[in-house]
C-alpha positions as CSV (number, residue, x, y, z in Angstrom):
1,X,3.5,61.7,7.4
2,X,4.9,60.4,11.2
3,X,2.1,58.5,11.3
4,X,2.5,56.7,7.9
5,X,6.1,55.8,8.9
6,X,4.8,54.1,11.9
7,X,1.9,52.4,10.2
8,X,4.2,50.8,7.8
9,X,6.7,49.7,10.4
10,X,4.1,48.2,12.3
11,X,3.0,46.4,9.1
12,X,6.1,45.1,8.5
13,X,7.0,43.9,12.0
14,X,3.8,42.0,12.1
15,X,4.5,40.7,8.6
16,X,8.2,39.4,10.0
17,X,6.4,37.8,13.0
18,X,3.8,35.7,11.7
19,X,6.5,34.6,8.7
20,X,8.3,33.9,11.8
21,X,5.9,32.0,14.1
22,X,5.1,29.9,10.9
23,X,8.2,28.9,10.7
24,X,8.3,28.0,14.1
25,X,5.6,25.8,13.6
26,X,7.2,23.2,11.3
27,X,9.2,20.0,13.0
28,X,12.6,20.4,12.7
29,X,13.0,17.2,10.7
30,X,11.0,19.1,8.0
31,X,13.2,22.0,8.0
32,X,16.3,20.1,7.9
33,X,14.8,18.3,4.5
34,X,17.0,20.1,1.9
35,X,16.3,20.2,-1.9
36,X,18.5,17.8,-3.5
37,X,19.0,15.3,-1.2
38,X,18.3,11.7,-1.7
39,X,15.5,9.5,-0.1
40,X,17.4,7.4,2.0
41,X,18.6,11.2,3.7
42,X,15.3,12.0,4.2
43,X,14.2,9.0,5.7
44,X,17.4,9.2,7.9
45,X,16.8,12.6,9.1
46,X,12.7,11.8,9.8
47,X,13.9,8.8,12.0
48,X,15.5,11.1,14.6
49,X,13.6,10.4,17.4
50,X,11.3,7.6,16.7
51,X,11.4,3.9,18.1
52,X,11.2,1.3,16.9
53,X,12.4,-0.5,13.1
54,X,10.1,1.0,10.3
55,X,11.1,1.8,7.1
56,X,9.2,4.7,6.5
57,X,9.6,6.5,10.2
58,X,7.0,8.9,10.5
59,X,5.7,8.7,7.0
60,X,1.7,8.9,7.4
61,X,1.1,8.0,3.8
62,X,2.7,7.8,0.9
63,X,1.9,8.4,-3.0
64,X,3.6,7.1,-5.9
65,X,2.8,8.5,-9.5
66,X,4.7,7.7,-12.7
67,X,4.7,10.4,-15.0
68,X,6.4,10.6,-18.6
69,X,8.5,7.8,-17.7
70,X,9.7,9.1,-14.6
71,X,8.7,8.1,-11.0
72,X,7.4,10.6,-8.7
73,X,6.8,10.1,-5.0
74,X,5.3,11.6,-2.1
75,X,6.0,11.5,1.6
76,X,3.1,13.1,4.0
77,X,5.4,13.8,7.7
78,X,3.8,12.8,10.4
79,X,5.3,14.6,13.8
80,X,3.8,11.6,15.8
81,X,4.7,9.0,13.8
82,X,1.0,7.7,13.0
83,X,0.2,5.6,9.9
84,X,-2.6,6.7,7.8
85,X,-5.8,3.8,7.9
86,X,-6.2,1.6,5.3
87,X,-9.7,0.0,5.9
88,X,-13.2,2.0,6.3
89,X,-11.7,3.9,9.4
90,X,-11.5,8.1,9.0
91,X,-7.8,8.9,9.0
92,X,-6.2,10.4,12.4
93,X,-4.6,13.1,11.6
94,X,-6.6,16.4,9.4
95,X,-4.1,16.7,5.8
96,X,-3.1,20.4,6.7
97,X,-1.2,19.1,9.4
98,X,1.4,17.1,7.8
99,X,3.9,18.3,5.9
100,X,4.8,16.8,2.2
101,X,7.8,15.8,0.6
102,X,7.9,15.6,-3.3
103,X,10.4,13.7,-5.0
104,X,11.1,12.7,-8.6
105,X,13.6,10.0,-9.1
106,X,14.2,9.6,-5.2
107,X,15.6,13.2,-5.2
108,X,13.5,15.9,-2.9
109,X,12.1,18.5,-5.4
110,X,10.2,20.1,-2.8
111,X,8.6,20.6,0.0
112,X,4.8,22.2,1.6
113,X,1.6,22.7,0.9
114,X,2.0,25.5,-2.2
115,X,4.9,23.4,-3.7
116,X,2.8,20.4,-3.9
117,X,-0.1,22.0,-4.8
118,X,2.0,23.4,-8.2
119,X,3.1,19.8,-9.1
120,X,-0.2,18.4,-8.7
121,X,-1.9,21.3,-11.0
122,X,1.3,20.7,-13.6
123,X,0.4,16.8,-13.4
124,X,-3.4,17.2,-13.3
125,X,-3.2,15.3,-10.2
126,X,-6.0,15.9,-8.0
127,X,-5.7,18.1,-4.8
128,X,-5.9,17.1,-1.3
129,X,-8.7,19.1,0.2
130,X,-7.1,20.3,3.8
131,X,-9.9,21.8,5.7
């Protein structure tokens, strides 16, 4: 039974450290991204850092979807502040490493893979394939 004790603490240690170092991971201008918060905060907050006049600082891409009469938008985070191609060039940067932004009525509703995932399965809006 000692031994079951200490398997399970193990377990959960490891657990509490990978949640950790995944967090660790994400910018800190995507972690400062609350829900609720308009737009023009977000874009505020991504423009720490970055040179320059743009007006979507460190947005790779963006989508825009109107659904049942209400506009819905997405911000991809790029932590270099590269712009996604729009000619016959491969984009830069693999999708699983930026970081999305969902907003309906230029309010943030969400943020991450899994929550963007779930709005796009509600919509029937395809899914980015992230390999």
């Amino acid at each position: 039974m000692h031994s079951s004790v200490r398997t399970r603490s193990l377990t959960l240690i490891a657990m509490v450290a990978a949640s950790f170092l995944a967090a660790c991971g994400e910018d800190a201008r995507v972690e400062a991204v609350d829900t609720g918060i308009t737009r023009d905060s977000l874009l505020s907050i991504w423009s720490k850092g970055s040179h320059g006049v743009d007006s979507l600082p460190n947005v790779y891409q963006r989508e825009r979807y109107l659904i049942a009469g209400k506009t819905y938008e997405v911000l991809y985070f790029s932590p270099t502040g590269q712009k996604a191609y729009t000619g016959v060039q491969k984009d830069t940067i693999p999708w699983k490493d930026l970081s999305p932004v969902a907003m309906i009525e230029n309010k943030v509703v969400g943020k991450g893979w899994p929550f963007l995932d779930s709005l796009y399965t509600a919509n029937r809006i395809p899914l980015k394939k992230r390999s």
